[in-house]
N, C-alpha and C positions, 0 to 999 in steps of 0.2 A: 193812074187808075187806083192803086192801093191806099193812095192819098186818101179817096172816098171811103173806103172801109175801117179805117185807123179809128173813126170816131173822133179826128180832130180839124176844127177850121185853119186851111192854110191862109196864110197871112202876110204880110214881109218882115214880121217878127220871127218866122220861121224859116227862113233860106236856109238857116243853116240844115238842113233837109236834106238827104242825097237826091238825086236826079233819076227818077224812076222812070226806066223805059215803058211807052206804053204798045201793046201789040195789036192789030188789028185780029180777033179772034171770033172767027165766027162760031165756034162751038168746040168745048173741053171733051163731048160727049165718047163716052168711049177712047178717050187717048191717054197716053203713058206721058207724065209731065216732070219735068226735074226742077223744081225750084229752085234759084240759086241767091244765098245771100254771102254780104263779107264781113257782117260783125251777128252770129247766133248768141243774144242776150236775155231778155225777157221773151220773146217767142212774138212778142205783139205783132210784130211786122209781118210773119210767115203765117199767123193766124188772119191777116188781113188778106193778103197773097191767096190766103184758099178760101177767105169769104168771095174774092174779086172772083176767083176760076167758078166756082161753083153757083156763080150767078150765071155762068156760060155752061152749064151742064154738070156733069157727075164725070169725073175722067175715071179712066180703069185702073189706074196705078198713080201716088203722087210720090214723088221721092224729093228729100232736102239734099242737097248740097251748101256745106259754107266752107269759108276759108278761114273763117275763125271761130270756135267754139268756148263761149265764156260759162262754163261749166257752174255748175250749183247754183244757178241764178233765175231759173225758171219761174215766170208767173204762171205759165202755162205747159201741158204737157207734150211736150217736143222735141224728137230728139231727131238730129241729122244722120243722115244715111252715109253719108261722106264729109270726109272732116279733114281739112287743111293742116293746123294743131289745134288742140287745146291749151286755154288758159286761165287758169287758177287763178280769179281777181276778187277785190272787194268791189260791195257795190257801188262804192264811191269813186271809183275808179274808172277811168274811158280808156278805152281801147283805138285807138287809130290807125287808121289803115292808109298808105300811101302809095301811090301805083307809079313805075316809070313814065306810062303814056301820059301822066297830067304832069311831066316835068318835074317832079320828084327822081326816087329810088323807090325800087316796091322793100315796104318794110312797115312791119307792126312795131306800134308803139303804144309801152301800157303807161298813163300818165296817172299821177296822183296830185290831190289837192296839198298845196300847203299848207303847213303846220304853224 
């Protein structure tokens, strides 16, 4: 669902895309909502996240949750309400997130381009 607000055509150039749950919502009207992301970067994504809710209504309260906050990199103004850590990256830098359940180890990793 967020897919449609990003302003971009999915494609199969773009798997590489996380896996955005979608909810059956019959209306945001009046309710208290926690947004939750795992990498807070440019903000594009949590700006999409509240164009998608607020086509379902005006909620009474929105609050961010992430697990990772990539600090001084905002295109947009957004700041999480709860925060996992932050990290002090360039912007050329990715950030990746690995979870136990997908057969990994949970653990951040901040990678850079070679030189």
């Amino acid at each position: 669902m967020i897919l449609l607000f990003l302003g971009t055509i999915f494609d199969a150039r773009m798997a590489w895309l996380p896996q955005v749950a979608i909810l059956s919502i019959s209306s945001s009207k009046a309710k208290k909502v926690i947004l939750i992301d795992d990498v807070l970067w440019t903000g594009r994504t949590i700006r999409a996240a509240l164009d998608a809710l607020l086509a379902y209504g005006r909620p009474e309260k929105v609050e961010l949750l992430v697990l990772i906050d990539r600090r001084f990199s905002r295109h947009l103004p957004i700041e999480p309400d709860y925060i996992g850590h932050q990290v002090d990256s360039l912007n050329s830098q990715q950030v990746k997130v690995t979870w136990a359940s997908e057969g990994s180890e949970d653990k951040v990793i901040l990678l850079s381009e070679k030189l």
